[in-house]
Legacy VTK file of the C-alpha trace (Angstrom):
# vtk DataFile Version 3.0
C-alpha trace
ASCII
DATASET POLYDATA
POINTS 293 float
34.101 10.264 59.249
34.439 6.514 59.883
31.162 6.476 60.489
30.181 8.239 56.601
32.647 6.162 54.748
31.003 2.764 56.440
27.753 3.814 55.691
28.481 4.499 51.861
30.503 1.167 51.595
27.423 -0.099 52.970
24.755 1.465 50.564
27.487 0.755 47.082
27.328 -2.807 48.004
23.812 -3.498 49.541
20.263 -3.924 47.659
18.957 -0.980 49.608
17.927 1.058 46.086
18.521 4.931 46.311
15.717 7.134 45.387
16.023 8.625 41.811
14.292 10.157 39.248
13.340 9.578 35.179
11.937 12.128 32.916
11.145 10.410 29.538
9.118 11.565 26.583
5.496 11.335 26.089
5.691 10.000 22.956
7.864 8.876 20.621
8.462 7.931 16.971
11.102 5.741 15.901
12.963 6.627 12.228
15.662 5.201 12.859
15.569 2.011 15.141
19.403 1.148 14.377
20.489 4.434 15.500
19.022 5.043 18.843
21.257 6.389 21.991
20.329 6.617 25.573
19.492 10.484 24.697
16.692 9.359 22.068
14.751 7.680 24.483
15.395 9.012 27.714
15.110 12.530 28.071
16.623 13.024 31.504
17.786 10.872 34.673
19.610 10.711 37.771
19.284 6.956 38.034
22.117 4.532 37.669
23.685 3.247 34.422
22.027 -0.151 35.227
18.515 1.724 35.404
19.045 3.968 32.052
19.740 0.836 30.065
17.045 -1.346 31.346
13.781 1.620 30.721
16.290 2.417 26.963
15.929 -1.190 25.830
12.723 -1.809 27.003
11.513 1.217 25.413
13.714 0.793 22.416
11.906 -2.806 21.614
8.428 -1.925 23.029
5.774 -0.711 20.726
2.418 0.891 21.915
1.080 2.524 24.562
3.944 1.816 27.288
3.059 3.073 31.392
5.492 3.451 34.161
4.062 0.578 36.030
5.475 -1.568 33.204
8.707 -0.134 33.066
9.326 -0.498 37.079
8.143 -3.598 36.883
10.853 -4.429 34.061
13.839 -2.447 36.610
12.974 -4.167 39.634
13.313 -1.116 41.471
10.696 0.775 43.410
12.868 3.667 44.672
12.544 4.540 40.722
10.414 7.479 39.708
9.411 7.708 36.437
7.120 10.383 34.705
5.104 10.285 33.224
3.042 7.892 33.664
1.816 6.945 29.829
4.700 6.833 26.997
3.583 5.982 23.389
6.144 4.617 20.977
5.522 4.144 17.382
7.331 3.522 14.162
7.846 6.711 12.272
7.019 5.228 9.385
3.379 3.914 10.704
2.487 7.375 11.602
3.037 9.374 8.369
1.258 6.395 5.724
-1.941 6.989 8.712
-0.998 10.967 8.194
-0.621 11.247 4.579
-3.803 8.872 4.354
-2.439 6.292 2.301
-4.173 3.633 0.969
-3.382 -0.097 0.318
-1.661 0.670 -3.247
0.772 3.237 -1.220
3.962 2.532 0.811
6.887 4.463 2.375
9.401 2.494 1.004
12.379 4.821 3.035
12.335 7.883 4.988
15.034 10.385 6.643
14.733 13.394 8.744
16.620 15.804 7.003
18.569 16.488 10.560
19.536 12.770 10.792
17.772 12.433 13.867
16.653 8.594 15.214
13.843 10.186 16.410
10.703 12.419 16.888
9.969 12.657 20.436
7.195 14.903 21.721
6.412 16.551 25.114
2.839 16.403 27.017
0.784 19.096 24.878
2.425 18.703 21.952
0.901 17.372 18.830
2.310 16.143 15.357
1.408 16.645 12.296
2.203 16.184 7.868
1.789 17.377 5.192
3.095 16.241 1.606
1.786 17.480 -1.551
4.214 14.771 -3.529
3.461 11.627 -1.743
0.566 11.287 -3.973
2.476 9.525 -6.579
5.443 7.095 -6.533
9.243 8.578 -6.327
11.492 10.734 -3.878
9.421 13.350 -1.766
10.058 15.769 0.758
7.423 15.804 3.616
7.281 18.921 6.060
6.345 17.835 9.712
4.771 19.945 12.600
5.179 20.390 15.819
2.377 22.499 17.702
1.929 23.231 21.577
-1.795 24.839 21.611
-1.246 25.575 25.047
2.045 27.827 24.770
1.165 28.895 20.957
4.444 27.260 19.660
5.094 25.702 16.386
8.527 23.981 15.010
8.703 22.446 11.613
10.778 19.919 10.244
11.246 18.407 6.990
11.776 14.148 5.629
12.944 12.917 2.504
11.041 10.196 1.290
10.643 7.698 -0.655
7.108 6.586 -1.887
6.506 3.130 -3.751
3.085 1.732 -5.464
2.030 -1.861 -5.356
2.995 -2.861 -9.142
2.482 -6.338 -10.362
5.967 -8.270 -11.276
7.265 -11.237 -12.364
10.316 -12.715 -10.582
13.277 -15.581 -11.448
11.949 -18.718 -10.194
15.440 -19.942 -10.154
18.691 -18.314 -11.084
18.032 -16.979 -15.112
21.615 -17.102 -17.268
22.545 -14.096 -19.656
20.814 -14.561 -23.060
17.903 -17.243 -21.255
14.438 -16.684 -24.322
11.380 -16.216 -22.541
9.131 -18.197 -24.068
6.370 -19.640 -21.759
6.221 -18.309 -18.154
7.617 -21.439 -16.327
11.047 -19.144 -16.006
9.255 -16.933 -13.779
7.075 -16.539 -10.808
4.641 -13.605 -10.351
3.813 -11.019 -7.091
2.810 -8.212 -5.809
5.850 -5.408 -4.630
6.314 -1.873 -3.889
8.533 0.672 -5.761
9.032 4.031 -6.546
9.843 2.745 -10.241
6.829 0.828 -11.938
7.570 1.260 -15.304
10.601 -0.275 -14.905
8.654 -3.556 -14.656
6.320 -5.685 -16.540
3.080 -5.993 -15.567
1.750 -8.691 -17.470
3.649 -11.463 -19.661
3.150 -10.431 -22.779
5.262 -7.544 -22.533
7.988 -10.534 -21.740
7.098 -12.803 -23.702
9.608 -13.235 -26.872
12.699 -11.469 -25.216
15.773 -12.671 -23.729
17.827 -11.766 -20.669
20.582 -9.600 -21.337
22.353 -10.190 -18.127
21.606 -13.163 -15.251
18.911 -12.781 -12.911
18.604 -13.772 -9.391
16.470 -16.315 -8.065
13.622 -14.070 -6.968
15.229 -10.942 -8.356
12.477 -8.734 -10.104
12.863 -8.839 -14.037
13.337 -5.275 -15.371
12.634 -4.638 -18.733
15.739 -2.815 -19.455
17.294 -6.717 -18.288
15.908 -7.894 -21.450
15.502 -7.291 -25.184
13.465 -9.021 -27.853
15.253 -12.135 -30.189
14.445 -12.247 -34.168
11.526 -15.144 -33.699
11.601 -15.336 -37.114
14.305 -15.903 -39.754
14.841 -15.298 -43.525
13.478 -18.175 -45.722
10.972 -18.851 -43.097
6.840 -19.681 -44.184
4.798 -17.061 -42.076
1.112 -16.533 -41.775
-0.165 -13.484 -42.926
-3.206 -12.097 -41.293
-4.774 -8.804 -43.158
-7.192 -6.825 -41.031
-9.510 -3.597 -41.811
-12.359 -1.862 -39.874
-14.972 -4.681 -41.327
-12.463 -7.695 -42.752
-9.712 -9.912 -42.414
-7.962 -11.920 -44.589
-5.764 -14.945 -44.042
-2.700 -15.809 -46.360
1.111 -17.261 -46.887
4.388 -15.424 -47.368
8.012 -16.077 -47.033
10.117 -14.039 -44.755
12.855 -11.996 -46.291
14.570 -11.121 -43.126
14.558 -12.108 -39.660
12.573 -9.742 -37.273
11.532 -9.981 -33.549
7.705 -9.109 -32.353
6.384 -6.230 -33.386
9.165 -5.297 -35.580
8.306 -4.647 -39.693
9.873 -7.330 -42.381
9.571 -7.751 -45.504
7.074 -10.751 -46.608
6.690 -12.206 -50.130
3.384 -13.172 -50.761
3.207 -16.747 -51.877
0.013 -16.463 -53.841
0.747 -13.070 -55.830
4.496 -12.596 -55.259
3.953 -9.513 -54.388
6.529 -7.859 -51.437
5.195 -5.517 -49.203
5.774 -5.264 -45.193
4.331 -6.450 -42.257
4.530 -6.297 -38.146
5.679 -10.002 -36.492
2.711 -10.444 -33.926
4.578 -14.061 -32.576
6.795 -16.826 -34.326
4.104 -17.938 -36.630
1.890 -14.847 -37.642
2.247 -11.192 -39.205
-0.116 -9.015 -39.362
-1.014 -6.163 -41.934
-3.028 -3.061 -40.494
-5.124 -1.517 -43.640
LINES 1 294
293 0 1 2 3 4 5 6 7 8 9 10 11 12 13 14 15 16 17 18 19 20 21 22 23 24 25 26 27 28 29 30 31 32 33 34 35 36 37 38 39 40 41 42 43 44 45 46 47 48 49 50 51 52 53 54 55 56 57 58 59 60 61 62 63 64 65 66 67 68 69 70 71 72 73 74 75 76 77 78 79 80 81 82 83 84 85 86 87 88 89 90 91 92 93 94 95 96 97 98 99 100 101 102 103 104 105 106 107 108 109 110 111 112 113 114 115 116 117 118 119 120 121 122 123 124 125 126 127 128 129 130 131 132 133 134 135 136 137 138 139 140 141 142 143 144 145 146 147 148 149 150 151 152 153 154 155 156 157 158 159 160 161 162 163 164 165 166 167 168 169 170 171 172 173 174 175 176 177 178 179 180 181 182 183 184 185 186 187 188 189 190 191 192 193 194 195 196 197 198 199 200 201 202 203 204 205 206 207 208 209 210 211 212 213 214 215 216 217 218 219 220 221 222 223 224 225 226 227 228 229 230 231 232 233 234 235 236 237 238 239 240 241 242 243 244 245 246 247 248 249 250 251 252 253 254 255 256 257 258 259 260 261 262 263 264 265 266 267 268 269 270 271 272 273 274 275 276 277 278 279 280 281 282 283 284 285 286 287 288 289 290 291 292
């Protein structure tokens, strides 16, 4: 007995590694990178604590094709068996924009299994697989995943919310933007290229800015929504306007007098300096209206 309890004292407290064993996954796709436990990762093991953490963070930061070799190598321990011998680890994400073949213009701006899980971790033989008939176009989406093992004819399914942006063309704040700021040339603002599952809520070129105001502040490289804005009268009563009068073959230029204030696009009423005559017309900028005949 003295004899056993030397021996263990011995082996707790020596470098002499005991032989153990650790079954991982053969592939795995991270969803949730933030959320991972030892059980995501690691699918079974009789090694020590110390041994578990060292192949979970390794595998937890590693991306790509990831061997055994280069996980013993990272535990410094050769009494370590590890199967099997090839693990590939992949953002989720990656995976289903390759799946779903999406293009440049596409982008999974967030995704969730609907069972919360970190993870999608597959066995040797088993294959993955998408399918989304919603992902086409931008908004929330619910994909339906696959799980297939050809060689024992099984098949589980699974299901991800998602959330599917286009590459829409936006202008930002160049600088913090006050409440009630007129946008009048486009030094305000800076322009790029973003993703989101909302495109209409942003302009896409600057004349569909040009002329408003900010209606609340704006962020130094905040996106400028068009509901964040609203047009300003660019012209007042009492004001000299140009007149422009267009048809399928003419156009004719003239001079009225505003009789109310209006903002772009909107209809006034114009006095016609040559003939007196009132009739409206649709502001086109702060120095022109136009009539359609």
């Amino acid at each position: 007995m003295k004899y056993l309890k030397t021996l263990f004292t011995f082996l707790a407290f020596s470098n002499i590694a005991l032989a153990c064993n650790v079954s991982l996954f053969s592939r795995i796709y991270i969803v949730k990178p933030d959320n991972l436990t030892m059980k995501d990762l690691v699918k079974a093991s009789d090694c020590s604590r110390d041994v578990n953490s060292k192949i979970f963070h390794f595998l937890k930061s590693g991306r790509g094709t990831i061997t055994s070799a280069m996980l013993l190598e990272h535990v410094l321990d050769s009494a370590v068996t590890i199967e099997p011998q090839k693990i590939v680890v992949e953002d989720f994400t990656s995976f289903l924009e390759r799946s779903l073949n999406f293009t440049s213009d596409r982008k999974i701006i967030s995704l969730s299994l609907v069972t919360g899980a970190p993870t999608v971790s597959l066995l040797n033989n088993q294959f993955l697989s998408s399918t989304c008939s919603e992902c086409t176009k931008p908004g929330n989406s619910t994909a339906k995943l696959n799980i297939t093992n050809a060689l024992e004819n099984t098949n589980t399914t699974q299901w991800i919310n998602i959330q599917v942006g286009v590459r829409a063309h936006v202008f930002k704040a160049a600088s913090n933007i006050p409440a009630f700021t007129k946008i009048e040339n486009n030094g305000l603002l800076l322009e790029e290229d973003i993703y989101t599952s909302e495109p209409a809520k942003f302009a896409s070129s600057f004349s569909e800015l040009k002329y408003r105001q900010i209606v609340r502040p704006v962020q130094k490289g905040q996106p400028i929504e068009l509901t964040s804005t609203m047009p300003y009268a660019v012209v007042k009563s009492g004001e000299t306007i140009k007149i422009i009068t267009k048809s399928s073959n003419i156009s004719i230029e003239t001079t009225g007098i505003c009789l109310e204030q209006g903002h772009v696009d909107q209809l006034i009423r114009i006095k016609n300096l040559n003939s007196n005559k009132i009739f409206s017309a649709k502001i086109v900028d702060k120095n022109t209206a136009r009539i359609d005949l």
